[in-house]
N, C-alpha and C positions, 0 to 999 in steps of 0.2 A: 504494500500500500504506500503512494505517497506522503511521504514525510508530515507530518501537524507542526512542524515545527518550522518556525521561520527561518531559511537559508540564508548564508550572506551574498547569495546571488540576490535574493530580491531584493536588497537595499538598492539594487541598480531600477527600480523598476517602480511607477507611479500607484500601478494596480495590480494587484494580485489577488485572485479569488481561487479556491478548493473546495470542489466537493467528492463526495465516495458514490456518487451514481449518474452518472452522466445523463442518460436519459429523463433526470428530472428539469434537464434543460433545454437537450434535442428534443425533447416529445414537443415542448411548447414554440420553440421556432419554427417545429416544421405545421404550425398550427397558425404561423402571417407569414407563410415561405410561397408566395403567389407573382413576387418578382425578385430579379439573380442580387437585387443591391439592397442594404438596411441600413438604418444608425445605428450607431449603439452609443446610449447614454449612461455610464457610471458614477453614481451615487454613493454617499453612504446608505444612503435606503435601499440600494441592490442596484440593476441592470433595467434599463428601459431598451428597448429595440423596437424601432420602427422601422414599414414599410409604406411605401407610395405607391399610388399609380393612378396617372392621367390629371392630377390634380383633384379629384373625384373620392378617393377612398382613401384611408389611410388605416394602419393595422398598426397597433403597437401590444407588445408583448412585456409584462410585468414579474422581475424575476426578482424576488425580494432578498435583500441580504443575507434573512434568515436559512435560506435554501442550503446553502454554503456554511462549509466547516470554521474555514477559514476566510475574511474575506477586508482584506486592507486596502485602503484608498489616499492617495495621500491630495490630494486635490478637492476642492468643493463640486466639480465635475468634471468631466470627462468625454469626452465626444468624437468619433472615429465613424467613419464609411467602411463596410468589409466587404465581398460576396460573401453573401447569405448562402450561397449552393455548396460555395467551396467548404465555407464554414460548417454546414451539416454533415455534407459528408465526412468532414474531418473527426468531426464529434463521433459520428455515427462508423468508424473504419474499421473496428470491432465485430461490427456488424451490427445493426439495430433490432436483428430479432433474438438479440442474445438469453442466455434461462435466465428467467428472473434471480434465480439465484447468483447467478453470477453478475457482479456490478462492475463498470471500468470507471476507475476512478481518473480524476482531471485536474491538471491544475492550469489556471491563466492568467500572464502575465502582459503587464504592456506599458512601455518604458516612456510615453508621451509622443507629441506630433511628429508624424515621418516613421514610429518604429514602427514593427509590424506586432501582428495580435499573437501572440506565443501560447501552446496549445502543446501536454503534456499528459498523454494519456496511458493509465497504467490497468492492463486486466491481469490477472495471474502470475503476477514478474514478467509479462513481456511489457515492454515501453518504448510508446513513438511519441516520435516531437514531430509536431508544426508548425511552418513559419506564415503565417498571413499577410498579405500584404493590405494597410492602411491607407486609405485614402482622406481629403479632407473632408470634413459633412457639409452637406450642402445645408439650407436652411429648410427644415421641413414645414408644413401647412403649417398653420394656427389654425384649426374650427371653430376655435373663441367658443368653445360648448360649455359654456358654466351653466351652475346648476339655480342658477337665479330665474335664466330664460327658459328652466324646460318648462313644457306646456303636461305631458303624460310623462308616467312611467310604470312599468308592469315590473315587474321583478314574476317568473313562473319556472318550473322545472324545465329542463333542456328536450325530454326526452319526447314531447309532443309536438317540440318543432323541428327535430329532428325528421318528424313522419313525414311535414309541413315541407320541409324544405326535398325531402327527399320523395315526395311525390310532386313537385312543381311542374308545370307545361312545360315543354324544351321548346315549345314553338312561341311561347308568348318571351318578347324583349322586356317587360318589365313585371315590377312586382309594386300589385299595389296594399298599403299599410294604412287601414283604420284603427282609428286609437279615439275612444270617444268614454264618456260618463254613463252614456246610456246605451242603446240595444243598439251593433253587436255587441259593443266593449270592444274588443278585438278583432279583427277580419282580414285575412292575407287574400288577396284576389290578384290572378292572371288572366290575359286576354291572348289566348291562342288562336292557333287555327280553326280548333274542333269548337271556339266560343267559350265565355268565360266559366272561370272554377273560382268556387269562394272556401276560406275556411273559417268557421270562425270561435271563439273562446268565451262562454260567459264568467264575468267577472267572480262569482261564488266556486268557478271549478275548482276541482282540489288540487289543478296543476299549478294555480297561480295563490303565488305563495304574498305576492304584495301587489295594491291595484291603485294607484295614485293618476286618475283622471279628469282634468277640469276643462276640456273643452273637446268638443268632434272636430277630429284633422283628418285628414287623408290626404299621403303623400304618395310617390311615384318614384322606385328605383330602379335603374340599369338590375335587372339579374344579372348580368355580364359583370358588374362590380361587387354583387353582394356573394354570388358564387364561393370566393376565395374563403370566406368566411365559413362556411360549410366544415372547414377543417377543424377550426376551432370548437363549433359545435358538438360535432361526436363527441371530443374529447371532455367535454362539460357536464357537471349537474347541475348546475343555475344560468339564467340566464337575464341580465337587467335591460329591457329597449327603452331607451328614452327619443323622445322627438322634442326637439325647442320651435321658437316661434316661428321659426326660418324652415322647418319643413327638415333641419337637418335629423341623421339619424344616427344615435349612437346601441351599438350591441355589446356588452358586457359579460363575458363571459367567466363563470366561476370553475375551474380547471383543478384536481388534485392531483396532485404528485404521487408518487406509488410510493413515497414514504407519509404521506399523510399530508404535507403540507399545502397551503395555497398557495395557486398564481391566476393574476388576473389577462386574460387576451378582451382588448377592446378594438371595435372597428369606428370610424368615424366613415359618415357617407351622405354627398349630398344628392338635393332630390333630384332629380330629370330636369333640367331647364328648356326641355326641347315639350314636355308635356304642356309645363306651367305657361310656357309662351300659347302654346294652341290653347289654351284654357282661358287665357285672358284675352285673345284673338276673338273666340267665342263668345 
């Protein structure tokens, strides 16, 4: 097993973090791994990782301090570009379907701007090192999604939208999201070829575990952007949708770790402007 104790190689090194199960952090990257580039933001509070695409979606991944055995930061943050693919696989080079019994332990290090993300992986006494290479972060979205502007929020089990999502029309382009105080409550609707399909949730079901409603909105998303999100799903028992006043939509997902701990995967996603325009046209 990797060392617990701090090396004098890591006084060379800004960040260092250890943990004894790797897959408590490959499982969750590969849960916002829907494009090859991410940030990563290091904390005292743990690891953020974000992903983008189109301007439209944004995925960030919450890997909290606690996860980690070890986990020293000497910086107020921290921020690096990596591939996300190369990164998986590196984590995952062991193989990802290994017996749970058996865990590869990790260790990462990363000496500041320009060095690369160092990556130390140990199964059974065999040991590889990786070297990654760093790029600079570019600046990611703001969705300005605070919790002052949200209009709904449900908080419900995963395991019903999991049906939800994995019965959707593959011919309808979008997915539309009612969120209202009164009847449905809830309503996922597609407009396919074969005409539309609705689902919908009353507010009393024993799926929805928290119902904070104060106005009927219905919004309009690309499936094409909310897709990627599908990963995180599976892998969740909770799930929070909030919609703010702007139609934007946040999914929250409550994730465990196979040693028991939490992590949070959130999607930010804005609504269709190509609908809302026909809407107002009309």
């Amino acid at each position: 097993m990797l060392s617990t104790q701090p090396s004098d190689d890591d006084d060379q090194y800004l960040f260092v973090a250890k943990l004894d199960n790797v897959r408590n952090v490959s499982t969750i990257l590969k849960a916002i791994h829907f494009k090859d580039t991410a940030t990563v933001f290091a904390s005292p509070m743990g690891l953020k990782v974000t992903v983008e695409d189109a301007k439209c979606v944004q995925a960030n991944a919450f890997i909290q301090e606690a996860i980690f055995y070890h986990y020293v930061i000497k910086e107020e943050q921290l921020a690096f570009k990596v591939n996300l693919t190369v990164l998986i696989e590196c984590l995952t080079i062991f193989g990802s379907s290994s017996m749970p019994s058996v865990n590869t332990n990790l260790k990462m290090c990363y000496a500041g701007y320009g060095s690369p993300l160092v990556l130390l992986l140990e199964e059974e006494g065999v040991l590889t090192d990786c070297s990654l290479k760093t790029l600079e972060p570019d600046d990611v979205l703001d969705f300005d999604f605070c919790s002052a502007n949200v209009i709904n929020k449900i908080i419900m089990k995963s395991e019903c939208l999991k049906e939800v999502f994995s019965e959707l029309d593959v011919t309808s382009d979008i997915l539309q999201i009612l969120m209202s105080p009164d009847q449905p409550y809830l309503q996922f609707s597609t407009f396919g070829n074969a005409g539309s399909s609705h689902s919908s949730f009353p507010k009393d079901s024993e799926m929805v575990q928290s119902f904070q409603c104060t106005q009927t909105q219905t919004s309009r998303y690309k499936i094409s952007l909310l897709k990627p999100s599908v990963k995180a799903l599976t892998l969740s028992s909770k799930i929070s949708i909030r919609t703010d006043d702007r139609g934007f939509l946040s999914l929250q997902y409550m994730i465990q770790t196979e040693d028991g701990q939490i992590c949070f995967v959130e999607y930010f996603c804005s609504p269709d402007e190509e609908v809302r325009d026909e809407e107002e046209q009309s």
